[in-house]
Phi, psi and omega in degrees: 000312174297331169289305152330287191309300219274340156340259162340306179314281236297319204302296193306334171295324185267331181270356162257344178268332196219026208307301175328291199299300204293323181278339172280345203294286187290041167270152193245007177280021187266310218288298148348283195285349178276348184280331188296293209299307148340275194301355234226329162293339206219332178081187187274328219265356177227340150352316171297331189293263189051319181284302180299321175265008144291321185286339188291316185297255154027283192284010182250314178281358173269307169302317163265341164276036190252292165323275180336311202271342173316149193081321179284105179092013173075033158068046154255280185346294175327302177295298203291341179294305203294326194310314165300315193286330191265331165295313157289354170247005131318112183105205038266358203236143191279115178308313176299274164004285177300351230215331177258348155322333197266297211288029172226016179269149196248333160241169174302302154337274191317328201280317179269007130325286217309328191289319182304294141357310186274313190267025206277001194239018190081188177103197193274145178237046172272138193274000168276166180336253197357282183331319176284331180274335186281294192315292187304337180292299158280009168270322194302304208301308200280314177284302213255312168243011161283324193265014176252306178300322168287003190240351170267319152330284209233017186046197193303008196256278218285356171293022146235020152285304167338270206310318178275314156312330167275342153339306182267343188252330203258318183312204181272347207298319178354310216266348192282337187268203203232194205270348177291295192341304207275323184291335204270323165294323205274321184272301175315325193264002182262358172269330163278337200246333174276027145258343162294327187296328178261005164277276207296353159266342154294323176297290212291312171319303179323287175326313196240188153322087201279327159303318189295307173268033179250290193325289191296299194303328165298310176327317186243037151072174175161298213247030174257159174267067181230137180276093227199142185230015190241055178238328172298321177288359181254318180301312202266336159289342156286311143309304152333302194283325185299321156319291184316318195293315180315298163306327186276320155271322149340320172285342194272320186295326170289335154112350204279146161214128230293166187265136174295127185187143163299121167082042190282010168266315183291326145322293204294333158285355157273321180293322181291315175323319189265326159292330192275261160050303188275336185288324165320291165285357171293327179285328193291312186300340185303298188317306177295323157287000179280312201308299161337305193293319171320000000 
């Protein structure tokens, strides 16, 4: 749990300090060219394993010095590991950083980069309000808190078990398979990802209007056993709008008139991100101290 914890900080610190290092650090095209070269070894008629047996190796060696290292040294080499590993399987691109590129963009050009940018991990690639709150909502899921719930599971194993699957069905890499391939990655990673999808959407309830995101998540089928994400995107557009409704009377009641701002659903929906966020590691921390105490 302290590792996790000092992880996440160490991720979110280095990636506003060091922005430059992290994006070359977290390039993923090495991953690409060895799936090339892997397929090209291997032929069409085996060409499908390609993923797996590229991904196998990767999550075997992470695992055993994950192993090697337990214990060791009163569990600091452990702690600088898991610290290393979840700082590169963050992301790869800082979700707060995109999300004020969109509202800070001064032209249309620029406004549809940031937006392209913003949707690079999925989620809707519509360029309106709505569209912008769901993208942040699945880019959250995908940069931040699948590779932190796998990695608080399984440790540094599983933020790169995480990290190379979506790699592969959501990257760039995507484009090297073929379309069963990708549907067939698309389901496995949707086996990873819906159970993070409904603790965040319990975070957002907590965080926000807890009738409103109950509401929206039953709506959006949210309580079926189907591997389907798109009750988180309906929980944080419904939240989003209700945050608005709330302020904007608030403002009224106050004699205020409410401030002209670009995206302001897409503010409230980074704000939202960042609470749950807080709620996470507000739990972890609890957790270490229970540990402690314990």
């Amino acid at each position: 749990m302290f590792t996790t914890l000092v992880a996440v900080i160490a991720a979110l610190v280095l990636g506003h300090l060091a922005p430059s290092l992290l994006a070359t650090l977290r390039d993923w095209r090495w991953f690409g060219r060895g799936l090339g070269w892997l397929r090209a070894q291997l032929g069409e008629s085996a060409a499908h394993y390609s993923v797996l047996l590229l991904v196998a190796p990767c999550v075997l060696l992470v695992g055993l010095l994950q192993w090697a290292l337990a214990g060791r040294l009163f569990g600091l080499p452990a702690l600088l590991f898991g610290v290393a590993v979840l700082a590169l399987c963050w992301g790869p691109r800082d979700l707060d950083r995109d999300v004020e590129a969109v509202i800070d963009a001064e032209d249309e050009a620029t406004a549809a980069l940031a937006a392209s940018r913003l949707q690079a991990a999925g989620g809707s690639m519509r360029e309106d309000a709505p569209g912008l709150v769901e993208a942040t909502a699945i880019n959250a899921l995908r940069r931040w808190f699948a590779p932190l719930f796998w990695f608080l599971l399984l440790g540094p194993l599983g933020a790169v078990l995480y990290r190379l699957l979506a790699q592969s069905s959501q990257g760039l890499q995507s484009q090297q398979l073929s379309t069963e391939e990708r549907r067939s990655g698309d389901v496995l990673l949707a086996v990873l990802e819906w159970p993070v999808a409904q603790l965040m959407t319990l975070s957002m309830a907590l965080v926000g209007n807890f009738d409103t995101v109950f509401s929206a998540w039953r709506r959006a089928a949210g309580n079926r056993w189907a591997l389907q994400l798109g009750f988180l995107a309906e929980a944080a557009r419904a939240s989003v709008g209700a945050e608005l409704v709330e302020e904007a009377e608030e403002a009224r009641l106050a004699g205020q008139v409410p401030a002209d701002e670009r995206y302001p659903e897409l503010r409230d929906a980074m704000s939202l991100v960042w609470r749950m966020l807080l709620l996470w590691m507000t739990l972890l921390a609890l957790l270490v101290i229970a540990g402690w105490v314990g």
